[in-house]
N, C-alpha and C positions, 0 to 999 in steps of 0.2 A: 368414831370415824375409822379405828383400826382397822375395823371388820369390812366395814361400808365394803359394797361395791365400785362402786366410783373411785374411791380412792387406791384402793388396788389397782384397779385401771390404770389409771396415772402414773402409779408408782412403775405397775410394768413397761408401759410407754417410754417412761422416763428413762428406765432402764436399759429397753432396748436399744435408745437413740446415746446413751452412754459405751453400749459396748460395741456399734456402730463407731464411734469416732474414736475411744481409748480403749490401748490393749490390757494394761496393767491396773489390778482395783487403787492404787494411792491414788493414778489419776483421776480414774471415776467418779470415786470420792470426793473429790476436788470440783471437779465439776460439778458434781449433784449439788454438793452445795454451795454454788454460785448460781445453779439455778432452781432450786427450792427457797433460797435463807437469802441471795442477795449479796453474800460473803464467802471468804474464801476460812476452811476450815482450821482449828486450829493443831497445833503437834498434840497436843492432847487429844482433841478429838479422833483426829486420822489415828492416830495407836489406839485406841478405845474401838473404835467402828473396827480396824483392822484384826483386833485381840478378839472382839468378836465375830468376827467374818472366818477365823481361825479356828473357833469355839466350834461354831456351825457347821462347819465344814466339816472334822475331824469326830467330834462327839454327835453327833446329830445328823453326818452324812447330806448336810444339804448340798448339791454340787458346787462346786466353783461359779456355775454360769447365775445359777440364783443369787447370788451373796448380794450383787449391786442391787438387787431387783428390792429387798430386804433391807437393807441402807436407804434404799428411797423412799422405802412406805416409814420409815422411823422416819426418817426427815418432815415425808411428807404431814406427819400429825405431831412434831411441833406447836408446842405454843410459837416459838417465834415467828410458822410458815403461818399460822392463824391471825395475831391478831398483828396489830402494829403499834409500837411504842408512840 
């Protein structure tokens, strides 16, 4: 599914309509995952997504506008966003 077409799809959608309403990525973050998971993320997680949205950014030169887009396709291929308890 990481690769899938489809899901990158999504993930960019998702992303655009997150940098559409929030300036800042904790926000985005935040909301990606209330709407991929259902739930609001937690201090660990946001510092882990963050530490490496920071990684990517810096080491890997991915821009800032990509980072949420990248956050969403993780999210989006979850076991959590898959199956349900």
């Amino acid at each position: 599914m990481l690769n899938s077409e489809r899901v990158n799809s999504a993930a960019k959608a998702v992303a655009a309509d997150l940098a559409d309403e929030y300036v800042d990525l904790d926000t985005q973050i935040t909301a990606a995952f209330k709407r991929a998971l259902g739930r609001v993320p937690s201090i660990v997680e946001i510092e882990a997504l963050l530490e490496l949205s920071d990684d990517l950014n810096k080491n890997h030169s991915v821009p800032y506008t990509n980072l949420i887009e990248r956050i969403c396709l993780i999210l989006l291929n979850l076991n959590e966003t898959i199956y349900l308890d």
